[in-house]
Phi, psi and omega in degrees: 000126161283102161271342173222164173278359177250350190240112191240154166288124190230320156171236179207161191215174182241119186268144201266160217280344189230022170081331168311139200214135189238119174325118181295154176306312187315293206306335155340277208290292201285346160290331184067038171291127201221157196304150161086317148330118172294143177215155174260155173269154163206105241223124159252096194323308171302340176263326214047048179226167172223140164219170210225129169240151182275177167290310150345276200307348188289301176298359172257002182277276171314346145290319156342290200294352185273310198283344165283320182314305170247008088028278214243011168255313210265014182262313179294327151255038140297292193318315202305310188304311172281359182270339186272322179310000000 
């Protein structure tokens, strides 16, 4: 079932006496999550929802945002450079 076009119903999980929860195999699989893998949590207040990225996705989130990062520092002194010429 689909609720957004980036969000699915995949399945449901039960948390356990010590707060643990086991990642249904889809989201498993499609995720490529293998025993022993770190994953981050990420908790939306405002939502009440969590959601889990591996550490590989974090860091390609943060290489990105450093490669938009100067990307668009090095596009702001360009302009600065042609407005002062």
């Amino acid at each position: 079932m689909t609720y957004h076009d980036q969000i699915q119903l995949v399945g449901t999980v039960t948390v356990g006496p010590k707060g643990q929860v086991v990642i249904p195999v889809e989201v498993r699989n499609s995720m490529k999550i293998q025993p022993g893998d770190r994953l981050l949590a990420l908790y939306a207040e405002d939502k009440k929802s969590i959601g889990f990225i591996t550490e590989s996705q974090a860091q390609q989130f943060i290489n990105t945002m450093g490669e938009n990062h100067t990307y668009f520092r090095d596009m702001v002194l360009k302009r600065t450079e042609e407005h002062e010429a």
